[in-house]
C-alpha positions as CSV (number, residue, x, y, z in Angstrom):
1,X,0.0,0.0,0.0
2,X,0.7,3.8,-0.3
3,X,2.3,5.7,2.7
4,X,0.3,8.2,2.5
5,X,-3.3,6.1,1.8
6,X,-2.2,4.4,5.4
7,X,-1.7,7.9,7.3
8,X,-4.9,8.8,5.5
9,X,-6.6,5.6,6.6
10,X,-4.9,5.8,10.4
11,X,-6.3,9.1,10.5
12,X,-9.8,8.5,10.0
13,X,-9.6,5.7,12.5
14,X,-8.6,8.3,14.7
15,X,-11.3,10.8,14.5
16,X,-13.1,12.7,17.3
17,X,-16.9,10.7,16.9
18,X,-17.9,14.6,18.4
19,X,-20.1,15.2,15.0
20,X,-21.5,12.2,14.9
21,X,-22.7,11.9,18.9
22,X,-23.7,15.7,18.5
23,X,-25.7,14.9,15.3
24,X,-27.3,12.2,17.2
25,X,-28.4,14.2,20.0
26,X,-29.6,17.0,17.9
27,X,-32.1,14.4,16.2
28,X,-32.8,13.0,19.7
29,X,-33.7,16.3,20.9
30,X,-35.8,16.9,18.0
31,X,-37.7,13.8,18.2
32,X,-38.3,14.8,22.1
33,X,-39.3,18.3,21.2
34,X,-41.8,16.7,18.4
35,X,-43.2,14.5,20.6
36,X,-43.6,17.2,23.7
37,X,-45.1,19.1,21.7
38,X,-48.0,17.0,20.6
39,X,-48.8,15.9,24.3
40,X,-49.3,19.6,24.9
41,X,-51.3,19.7,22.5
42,X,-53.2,16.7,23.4
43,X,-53.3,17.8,26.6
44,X,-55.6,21.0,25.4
45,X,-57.6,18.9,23.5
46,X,-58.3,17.3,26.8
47,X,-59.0,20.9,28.7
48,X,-61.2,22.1,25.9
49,X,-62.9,18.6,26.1
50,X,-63.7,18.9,29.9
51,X,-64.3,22.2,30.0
52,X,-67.3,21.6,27.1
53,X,-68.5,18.7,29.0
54,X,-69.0,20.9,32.4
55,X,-71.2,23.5,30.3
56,X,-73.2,20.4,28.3
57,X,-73.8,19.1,32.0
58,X,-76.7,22.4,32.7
59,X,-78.3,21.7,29.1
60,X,-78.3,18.2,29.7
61,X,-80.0,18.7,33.1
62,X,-82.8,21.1,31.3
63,X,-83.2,18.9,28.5
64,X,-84.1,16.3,30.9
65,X,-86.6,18.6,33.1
66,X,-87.8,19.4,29.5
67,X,-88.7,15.9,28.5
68,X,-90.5,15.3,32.0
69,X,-92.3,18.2,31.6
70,X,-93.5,17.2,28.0
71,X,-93.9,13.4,29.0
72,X,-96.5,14.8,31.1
73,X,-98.4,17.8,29.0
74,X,-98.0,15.0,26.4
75,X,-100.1,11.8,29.0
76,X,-102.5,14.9,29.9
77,X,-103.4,16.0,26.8
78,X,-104.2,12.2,25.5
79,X,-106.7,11.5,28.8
80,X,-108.5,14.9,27.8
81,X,-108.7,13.7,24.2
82,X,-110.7,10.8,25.1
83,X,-113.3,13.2,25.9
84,X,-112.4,16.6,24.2
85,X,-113.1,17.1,19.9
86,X,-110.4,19.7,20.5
87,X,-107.8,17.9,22.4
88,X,-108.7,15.1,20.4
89,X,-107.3,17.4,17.1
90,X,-104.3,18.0,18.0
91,X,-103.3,14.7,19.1
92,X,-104.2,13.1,15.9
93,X,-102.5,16.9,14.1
94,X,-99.5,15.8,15.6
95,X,-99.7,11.9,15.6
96,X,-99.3,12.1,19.4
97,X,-98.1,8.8,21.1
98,X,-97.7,7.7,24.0
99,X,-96.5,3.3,24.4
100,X,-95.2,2.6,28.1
101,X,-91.2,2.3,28.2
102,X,-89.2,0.1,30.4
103,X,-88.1,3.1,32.2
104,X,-91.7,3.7,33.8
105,X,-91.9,1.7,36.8
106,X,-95.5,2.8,37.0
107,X,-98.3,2.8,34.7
108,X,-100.2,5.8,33.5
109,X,-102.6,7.6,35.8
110,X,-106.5,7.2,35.1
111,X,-106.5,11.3,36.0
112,X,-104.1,13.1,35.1
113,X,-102.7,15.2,38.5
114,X,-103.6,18.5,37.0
115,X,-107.6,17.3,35.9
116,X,-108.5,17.0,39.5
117,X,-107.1,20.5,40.6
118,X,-110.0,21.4,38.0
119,X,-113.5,22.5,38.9
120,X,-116.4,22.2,36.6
């Protein structure tokens, strides 16, 4: 071999691995950055999520008072229809329904509660 290709070769054998462990760490720290940055963002994701659920909770609770409160306008207005042209009208205007659901534990009143508050 060539003198000078065996200093050249001894050389490169000898080399500071500095650039190469630097260049490693720099795409370590990238990769770290990368990935820190998507849990923060994640972790907004997960604040904005909360933070809707806590203000569905109130329309969730009115929604519910709201489908009582129809349940029973709706059983009313069905007992009155058997006896009122009227009432009678507007439950078959608006194909009003009512079929007992698992949920009720109790079957419909005979009077409705508000009928016998009623004078005639």
């Amino acid at each position: 071999m060539n003198p000078e290709k065996e200093k050249a070769l001894r050389e490169a054998g000898q080399r500071n691995p500095f650039w190469v462990c630097f260049i490693v760490f720099l795409l370590l720290a990238g990769d770290y950055g990368y990935r820190m940055a998507n849990l923060v963002q994640q972790r907004t994701q997960l604040d904005q999520a909360q933070l809707m659920q806590t203000q569905n909770m109130g329309a969730l609770a009115q929604a519910r008072q709201l489908e009582g409160r129809l349940e029973a306008l709706s059983l009313d207005l069905l007992q009155i229809a058997k006896t009122n042209a009227a009432a009678k009208q507007i439950v078959q205007d608006f194909n009003i329904q009512w079929t007992p659901s698992q949920a009720a534990s109790s079957p419909a009143p005979e009077t409705p509660p508000a009928a016998g508050n009623q004078k005639k």
